[in-house]
C-alpha positions in Angstrom: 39.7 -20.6 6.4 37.8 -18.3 4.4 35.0 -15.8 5.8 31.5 -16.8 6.5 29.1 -14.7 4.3 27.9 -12.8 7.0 30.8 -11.9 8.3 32.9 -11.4 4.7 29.7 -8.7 4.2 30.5 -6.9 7.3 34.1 -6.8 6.7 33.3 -5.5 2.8 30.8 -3.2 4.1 33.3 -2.0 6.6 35.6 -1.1 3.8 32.8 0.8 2.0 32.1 3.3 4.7 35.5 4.0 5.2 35.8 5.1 1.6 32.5 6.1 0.9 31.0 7.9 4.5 27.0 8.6 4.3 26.9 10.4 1.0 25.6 14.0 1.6 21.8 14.8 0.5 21.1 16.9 -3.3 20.4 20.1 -2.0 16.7 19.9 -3.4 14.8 17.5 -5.2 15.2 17.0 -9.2 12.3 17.5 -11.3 12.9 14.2 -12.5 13.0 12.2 -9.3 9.8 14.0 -8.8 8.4 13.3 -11.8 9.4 9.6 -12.1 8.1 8.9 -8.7 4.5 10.7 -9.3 4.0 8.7 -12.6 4.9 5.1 -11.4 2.7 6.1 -7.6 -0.4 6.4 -10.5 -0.2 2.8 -9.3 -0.9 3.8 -5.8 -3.7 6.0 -7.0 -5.4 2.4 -8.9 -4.2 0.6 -5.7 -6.4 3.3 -3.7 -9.3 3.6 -6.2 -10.0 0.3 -6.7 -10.5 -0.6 -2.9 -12.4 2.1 -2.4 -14.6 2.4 -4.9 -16.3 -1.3 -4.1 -18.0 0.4 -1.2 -19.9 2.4 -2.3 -20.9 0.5 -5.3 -22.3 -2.6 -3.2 -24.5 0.1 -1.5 -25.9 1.6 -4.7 -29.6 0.8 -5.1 -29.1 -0.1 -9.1 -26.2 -2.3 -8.3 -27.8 -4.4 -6.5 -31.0 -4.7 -8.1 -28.8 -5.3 -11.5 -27.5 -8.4 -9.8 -30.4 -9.9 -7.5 -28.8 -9.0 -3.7 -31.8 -8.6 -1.6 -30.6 -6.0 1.1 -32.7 -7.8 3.3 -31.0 -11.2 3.4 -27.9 -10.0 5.4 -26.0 -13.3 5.3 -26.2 -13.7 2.1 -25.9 -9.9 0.9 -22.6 -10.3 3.6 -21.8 -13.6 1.6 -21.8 -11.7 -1.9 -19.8 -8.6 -0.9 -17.5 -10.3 0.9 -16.3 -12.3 -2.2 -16.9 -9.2 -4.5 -14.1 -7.6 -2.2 -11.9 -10.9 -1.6 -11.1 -11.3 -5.2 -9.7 -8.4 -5.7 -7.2 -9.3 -2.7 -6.4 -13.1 -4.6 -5.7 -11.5 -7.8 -3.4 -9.1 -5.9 -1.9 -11.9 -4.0 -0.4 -13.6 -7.4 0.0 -10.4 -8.9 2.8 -9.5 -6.4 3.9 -13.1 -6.2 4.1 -13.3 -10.0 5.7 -10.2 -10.7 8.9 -10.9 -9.6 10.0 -12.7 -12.7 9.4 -9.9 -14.9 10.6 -7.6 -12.3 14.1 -9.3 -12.0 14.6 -10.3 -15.9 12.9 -7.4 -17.6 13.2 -4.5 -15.2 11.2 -2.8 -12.9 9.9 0.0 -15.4 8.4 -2.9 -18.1 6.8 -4.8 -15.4 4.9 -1.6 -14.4 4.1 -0.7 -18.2 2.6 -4.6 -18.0 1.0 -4.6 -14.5 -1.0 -1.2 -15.9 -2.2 -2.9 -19.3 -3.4 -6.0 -17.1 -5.5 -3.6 -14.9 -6.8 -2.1 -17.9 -8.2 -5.4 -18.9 -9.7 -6.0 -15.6 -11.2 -2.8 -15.3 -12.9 -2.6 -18.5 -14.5 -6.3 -17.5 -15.7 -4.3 -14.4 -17.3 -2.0 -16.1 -19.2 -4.6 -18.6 -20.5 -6.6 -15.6 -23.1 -8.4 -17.6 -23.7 -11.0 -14.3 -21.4 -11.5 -10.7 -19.2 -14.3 -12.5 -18.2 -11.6 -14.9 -17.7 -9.0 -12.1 -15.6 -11.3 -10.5 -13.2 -12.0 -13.2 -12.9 -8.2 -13.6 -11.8 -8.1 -9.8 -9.6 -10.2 -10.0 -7.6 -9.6 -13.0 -7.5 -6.1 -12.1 -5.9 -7.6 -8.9 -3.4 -9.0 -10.6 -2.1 -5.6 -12.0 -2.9 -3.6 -8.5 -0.8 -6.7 -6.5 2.2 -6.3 -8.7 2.3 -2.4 -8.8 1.9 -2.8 -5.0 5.1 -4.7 -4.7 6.8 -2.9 -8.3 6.4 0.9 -7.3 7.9 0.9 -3.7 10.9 -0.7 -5.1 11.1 1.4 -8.2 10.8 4.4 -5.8 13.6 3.0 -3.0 16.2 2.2 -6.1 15.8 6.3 -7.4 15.5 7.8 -4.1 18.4 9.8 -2.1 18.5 8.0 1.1 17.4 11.4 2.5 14.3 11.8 0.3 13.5 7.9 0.8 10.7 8.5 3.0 9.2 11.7 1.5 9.4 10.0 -1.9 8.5 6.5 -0.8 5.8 8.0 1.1 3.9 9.7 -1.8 2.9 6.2 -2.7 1.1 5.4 -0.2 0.0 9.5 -0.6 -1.4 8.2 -3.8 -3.5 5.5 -2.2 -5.1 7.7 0.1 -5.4 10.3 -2.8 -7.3 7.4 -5.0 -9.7 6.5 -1.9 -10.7 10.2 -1.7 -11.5 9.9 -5.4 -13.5 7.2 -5.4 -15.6 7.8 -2.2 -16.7 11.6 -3.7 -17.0 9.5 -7.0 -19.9 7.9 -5.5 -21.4 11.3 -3.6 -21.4 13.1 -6.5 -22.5 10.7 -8.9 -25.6 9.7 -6.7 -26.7 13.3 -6.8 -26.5 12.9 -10.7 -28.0 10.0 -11.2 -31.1 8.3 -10.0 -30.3 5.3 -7.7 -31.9 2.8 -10.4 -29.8 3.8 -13.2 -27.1 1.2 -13.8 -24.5 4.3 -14.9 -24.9 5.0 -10.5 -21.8 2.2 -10.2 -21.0 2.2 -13.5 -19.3 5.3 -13.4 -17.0 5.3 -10.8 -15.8 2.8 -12.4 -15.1 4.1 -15.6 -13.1 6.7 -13.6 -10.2 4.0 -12.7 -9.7 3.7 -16.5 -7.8 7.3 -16.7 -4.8 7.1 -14.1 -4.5 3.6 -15.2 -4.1 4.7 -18.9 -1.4 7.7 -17.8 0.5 5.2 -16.3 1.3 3.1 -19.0 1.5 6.0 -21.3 3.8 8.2 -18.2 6.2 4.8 -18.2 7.3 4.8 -21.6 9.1 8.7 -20.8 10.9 6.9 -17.7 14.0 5.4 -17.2 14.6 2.1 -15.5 16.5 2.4 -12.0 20.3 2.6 -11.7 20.5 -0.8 -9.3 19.1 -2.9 -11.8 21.2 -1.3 -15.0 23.9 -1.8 -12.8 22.9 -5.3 -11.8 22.6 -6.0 -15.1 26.1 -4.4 -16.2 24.7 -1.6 -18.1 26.8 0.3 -16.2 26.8 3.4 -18.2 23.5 3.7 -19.0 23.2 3.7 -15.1 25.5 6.4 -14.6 23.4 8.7 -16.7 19.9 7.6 -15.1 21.7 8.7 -11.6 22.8 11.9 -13.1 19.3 12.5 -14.3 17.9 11.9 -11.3 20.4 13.6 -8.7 21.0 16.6 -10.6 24.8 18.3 -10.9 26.4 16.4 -7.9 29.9 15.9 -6.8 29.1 12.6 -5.0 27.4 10.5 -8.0 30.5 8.6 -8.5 31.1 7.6 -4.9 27.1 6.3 -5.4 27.4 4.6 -8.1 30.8 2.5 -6.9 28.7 2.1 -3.6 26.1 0.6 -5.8 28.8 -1.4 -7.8 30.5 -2.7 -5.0 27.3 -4.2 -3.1 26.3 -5.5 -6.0 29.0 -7.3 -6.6 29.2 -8.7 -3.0 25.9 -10.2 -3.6 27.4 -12.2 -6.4 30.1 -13.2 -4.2 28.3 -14.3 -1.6 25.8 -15.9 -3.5 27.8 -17.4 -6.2 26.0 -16.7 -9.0 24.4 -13.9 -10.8 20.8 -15.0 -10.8 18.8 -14.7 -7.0 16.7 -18.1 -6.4 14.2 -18.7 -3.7 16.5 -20.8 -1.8 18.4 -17.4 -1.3 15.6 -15.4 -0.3 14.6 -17.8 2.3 18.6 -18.2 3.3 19.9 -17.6 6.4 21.4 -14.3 5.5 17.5 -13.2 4.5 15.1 -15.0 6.9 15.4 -12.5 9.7 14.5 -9.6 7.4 12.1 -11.4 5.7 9.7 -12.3 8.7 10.1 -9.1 9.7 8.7 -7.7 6.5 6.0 -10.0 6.6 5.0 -9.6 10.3 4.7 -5.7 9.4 2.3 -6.1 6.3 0.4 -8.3 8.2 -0.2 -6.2 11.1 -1.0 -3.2 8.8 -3.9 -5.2 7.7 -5.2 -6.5 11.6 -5.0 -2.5 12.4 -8.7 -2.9 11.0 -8.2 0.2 8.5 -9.5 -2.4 5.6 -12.8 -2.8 7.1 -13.5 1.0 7.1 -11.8 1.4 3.5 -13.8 -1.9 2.2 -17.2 -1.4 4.4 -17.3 2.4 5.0 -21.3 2.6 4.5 -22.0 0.0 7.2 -19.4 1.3 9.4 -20.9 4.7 9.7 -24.3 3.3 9.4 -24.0 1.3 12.9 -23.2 4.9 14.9 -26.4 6.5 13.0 -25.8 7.5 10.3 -29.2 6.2 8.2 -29.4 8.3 4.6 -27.1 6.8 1.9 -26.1 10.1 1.0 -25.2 10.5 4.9 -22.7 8.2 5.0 -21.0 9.1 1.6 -20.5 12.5 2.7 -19.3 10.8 5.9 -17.0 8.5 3.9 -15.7 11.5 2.1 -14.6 13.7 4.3 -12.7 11.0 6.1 -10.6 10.1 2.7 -9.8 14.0 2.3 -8.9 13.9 6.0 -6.9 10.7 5.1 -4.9 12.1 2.1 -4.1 15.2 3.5 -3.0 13.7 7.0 -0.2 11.2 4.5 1.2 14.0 3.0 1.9 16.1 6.2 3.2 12.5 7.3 5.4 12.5 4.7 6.4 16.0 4.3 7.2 17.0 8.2 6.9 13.3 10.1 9.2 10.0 8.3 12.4 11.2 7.8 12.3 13.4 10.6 11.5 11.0 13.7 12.0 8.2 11.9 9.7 4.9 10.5 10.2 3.2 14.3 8.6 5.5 16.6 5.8 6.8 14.3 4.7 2.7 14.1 4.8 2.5 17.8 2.8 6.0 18.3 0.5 5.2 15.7 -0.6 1.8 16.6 -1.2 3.2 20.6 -3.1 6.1 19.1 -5.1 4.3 16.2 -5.9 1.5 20.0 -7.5 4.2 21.5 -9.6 5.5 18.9 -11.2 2.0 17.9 -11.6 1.0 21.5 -13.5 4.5 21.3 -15.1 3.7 18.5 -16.8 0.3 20.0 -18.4 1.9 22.7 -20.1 5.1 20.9 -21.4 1.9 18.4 -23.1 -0.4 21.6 -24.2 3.2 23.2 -25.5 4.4 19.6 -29.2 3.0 18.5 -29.5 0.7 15.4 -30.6 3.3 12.6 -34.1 2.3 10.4 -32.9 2.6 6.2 -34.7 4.9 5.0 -35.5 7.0 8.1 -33.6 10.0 9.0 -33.3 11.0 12.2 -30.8 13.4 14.6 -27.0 12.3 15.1 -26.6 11.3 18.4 -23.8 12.8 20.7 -22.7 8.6 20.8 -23.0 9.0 17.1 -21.1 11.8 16.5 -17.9 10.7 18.7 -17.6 7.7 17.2 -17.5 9.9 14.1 -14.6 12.1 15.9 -12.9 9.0 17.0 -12.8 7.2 12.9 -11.1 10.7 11.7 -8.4 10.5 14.9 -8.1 6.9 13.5 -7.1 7.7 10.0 -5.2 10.7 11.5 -2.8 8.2 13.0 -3.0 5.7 10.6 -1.8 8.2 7.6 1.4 9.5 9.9 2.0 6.0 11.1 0.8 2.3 9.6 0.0 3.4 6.3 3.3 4.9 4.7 5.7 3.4 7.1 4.9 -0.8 6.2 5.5 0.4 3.0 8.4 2.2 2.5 10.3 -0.1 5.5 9.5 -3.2 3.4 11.1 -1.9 0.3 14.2 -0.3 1.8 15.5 -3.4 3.9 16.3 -6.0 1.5 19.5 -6.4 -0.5 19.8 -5.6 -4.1 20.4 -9.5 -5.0 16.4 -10.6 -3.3 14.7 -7.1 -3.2 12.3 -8.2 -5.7 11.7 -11.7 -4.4 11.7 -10.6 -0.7 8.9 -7.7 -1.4 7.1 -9.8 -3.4 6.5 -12.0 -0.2 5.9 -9.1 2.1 3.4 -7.7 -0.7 1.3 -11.0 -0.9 1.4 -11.5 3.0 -0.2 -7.9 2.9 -2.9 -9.0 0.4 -3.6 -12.7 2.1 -4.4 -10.9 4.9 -6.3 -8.2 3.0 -8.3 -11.1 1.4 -9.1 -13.0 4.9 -10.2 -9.0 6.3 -12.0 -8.6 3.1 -14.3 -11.5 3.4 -14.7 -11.9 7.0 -15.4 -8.3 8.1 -19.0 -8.2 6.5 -20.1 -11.3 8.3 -18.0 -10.2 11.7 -20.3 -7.0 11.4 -23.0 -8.4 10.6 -22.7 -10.6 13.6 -20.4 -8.6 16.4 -20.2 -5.3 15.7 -18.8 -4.4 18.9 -16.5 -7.2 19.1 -15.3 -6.7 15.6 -13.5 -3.4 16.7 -12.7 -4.8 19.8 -10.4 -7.1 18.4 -9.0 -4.6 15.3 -8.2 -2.1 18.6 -6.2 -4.7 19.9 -4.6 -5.8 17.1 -3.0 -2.2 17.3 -1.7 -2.4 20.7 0.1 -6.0 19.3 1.5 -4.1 17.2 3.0 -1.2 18.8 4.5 -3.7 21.2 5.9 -5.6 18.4 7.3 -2.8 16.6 9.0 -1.6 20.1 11.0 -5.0 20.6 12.3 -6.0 16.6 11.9 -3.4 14.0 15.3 -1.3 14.3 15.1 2.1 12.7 16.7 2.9 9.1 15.8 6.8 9.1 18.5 8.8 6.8 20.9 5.3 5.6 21.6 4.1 2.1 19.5 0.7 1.1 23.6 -0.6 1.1 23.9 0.9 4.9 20.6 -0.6 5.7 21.8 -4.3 4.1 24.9 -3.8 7.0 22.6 -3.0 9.7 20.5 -6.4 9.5 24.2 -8.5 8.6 24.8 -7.3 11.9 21.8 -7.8 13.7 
């Protein structure tokens, strides 16, 4: 009786590490792994840009002046932002549902080059925002490129990295995110010092802004190379050989990779009988495990609550007293510096030196603590008067404290980590299929934080960080119990360690 496919994988990849041990690290990182990975994370940068920037464009006198939201109808001003936000999240949903096709067929360097142009396009309808119908299509075209580059660039970045620079590469795109949040929240302070707050070029501009990393992507993709594990998958096993060798440098050990590659590969067509990956094979027995577990993670990213201070910044540090607009955008600025720097330290010093498991469990205590922190200096902080300007409270200025300690945490911890675990722990035969799901779980739940968070703050504001603080403590507890750790292993190693599991 012939082997079961689990158990014929564990036997194969038995074989493999006996020939082919953990395949020692490059001594330092190529400038083209470097490079490659810094020109597709320009799709982190969008990613980051274009969630931040709504924020402080609903705020913006003009903007809504230019499209009849009377500040002082809160429902319905909730109403209109929420949906300004949540389209963005249903493009991205599709986006990284859609993408796999191209992803799989064409490769994972053209379906970048295509998920760029399509932001483009969405981006450039943005900026024409003639009425809201028009502002929505923008949204969510532009979410179809940003959801497809979310679920395109991790894997691009997993498939080129050493398995010892997997974390500190993988991690720069969520670096990139941060980085593209800092933009566009001084975007906004700076151009509302510029402008007056009835000119229509107050919004206008920040997002003309997007338009430039989204162009250098597309432009940046053309010089790249496609990754070795799809040439290979592909049998353009040559041209694979010399894309590793790019990539790694002068380095004994590329042929040992490459058959390690090879071999798992061609597993995956054993097992699966065929050379093209269906649904019925990501959802397969073999995959389900992993997959839920994917899922689970993205989802629980988004229930940390960091979406509703990325989304809603302004009213978040308006309701601990903080009453000028420009306030609060100074407030909102310093926090996405604090944010971006805090990611690469994470990424530099913290992943691949303790690991993606107990960072999640940390983080999510730590990020608890500071929202449950964060609820009381809001009840204990009077309701600020628009317009007026008074003293920051001592209330007011710890619930300040306690947001930075929450991005602090969130940078080393929930933010890289989802990301990089999710695109490391599927095999090469449903990688593209299986992120694409973990990528549209993150942005259904993106979408459901994105329009319910400006009615739940409109009408709990307490209660609404309350339940995000708890959220976090789910998912520490969570994290301690399922996700095992895949610190310092090949994606093939990492395919063994779930067979077994």
């Amino acid at each position: 009786m012939g082997l079961t496919p689990r158990f014929a994988r564990i036997q194969q990849n038995a074989e493999l590490d006996q020939y082919y041990p953990l395949l020692p690290s490059p001594n330092k990182l190529t400038f083209w792994s470097i490079f490659a990975t810094s020109v597709a994370c320009l799709g982190g940068f969008l990613f980051g840009y274009d969630l931040g920037v709504v924020g402080g464009m609903l705020i913006a006198p003009s903007f809504q002046t230019y499209f009849g939201i009377d500040p002082n109808d809160k429902l319905r001003e909730a109403e209109i932002n929420g949906t300004i936000v949540s389209v963005l999240q249903v493009g991205c949903l599709f986006g990284a549902l859609l993408s796999t096709s191209t992803a799989d067929k064409f490769g994972r360097k053209f379906s970048i080059m295509l998920a760029a142009f399509i932001f483009l396009i969405g981006g450039i309808l943005q900026i024409i925002g003639i009425k809201l119908e028009v502002m929505y299509v923008g949204r969510i075209t532009s979410g179809l490129g940003v959801g497809a580059l979310s679920m395109l660039v991790p894997i691009y970045v997993a498939e080129i990295a050493h398995q010892k620079q997997r974390g500190l590469l993988g991690g720069l795109w969520m670096f990139f995110i941060a980085t593209g949040l800092a933009f566009s929240y001084w975007s906004h302070y700076i151009v509302r010092k510029l402008i007056d707050e009835q000119d229509n070029l107050l919004w206008r501009i920040p997002l003309i802004i997007q338009i430039i990393p989204a162009i250098l992507l597309l432009l940046g993709m053309i010089f790249l190379f496609e990754t070795p594990r799809w040439l290979c998958s592909h049998g353009r096993i040559e041209r694979a050989y010399q894309v590793l060798t790019k990539i790694r440098g002068v380095n004994k050990d590329i042929e040992q990779e490459m058959e390690q590659i090879q071999a798992s590969i061609e597993l995956d067509r054993q097992l699966l009988s065929t050379t093209t990956t269906s649904w019925k094979h990501v959802f397969s027995v073999q995959n389900r495990s992993r997959l839920l577990l994917g899922c689970i993670l993205q989802m629980l990213q988004q229930l940390t609550g960091i979406n509703v201070i990325n989304y809603f910044s302004p009213m978040v540090f308006r309701s601990i007293g903080l009453s000028s607009g420009e306030a609060e955008l100074f407030a909102i600025g310093i926090y996405g510096i604090l944010k971006m720097v805090m990611v690469l330290v994470g990424i530099l010093w913290f992943i691949d030196r303790f690991g993606r498991r107990p960072l999640l469990i940390t983080g999510g205590v730590g990020m608890a603590l500071c929202m449950y922190a964060f609820s009381i200096c809001v009840s204990s902080t009077p309701t600020p008067v628009p317009g007026l300007e008074g003293d920051l409270t001592v209330t007011g200025g710890l619930g300040i404290a306690s947001m930075y300690i929450f991005a602090i945490f969130f940078a080393l911890s929930w933010g890289p980590c989802p990301w990089i675990y999710c695109s490391e722990i599927y095999p090469m035969s449903t990688r593209a299929k299986s992120t694409s799901i973990t990528t549209a779980v993150n942005w259904t739940f993106n979408a459901v934080i994105g329009k319910a968070s400006p009615l739940l703050l409109a009408t709990s504001t307490m209660g609404t960080y309350i339940f995000f603080a708890t959220m976090c403590i789910i998912a520490s507890l969570f994290c301690y119990v399922f996700v095992p750790e895949t610190k310092g292993k090949t994606l093939e190693e990492i395919d063994e360690l779930f067979v077994k599991r």
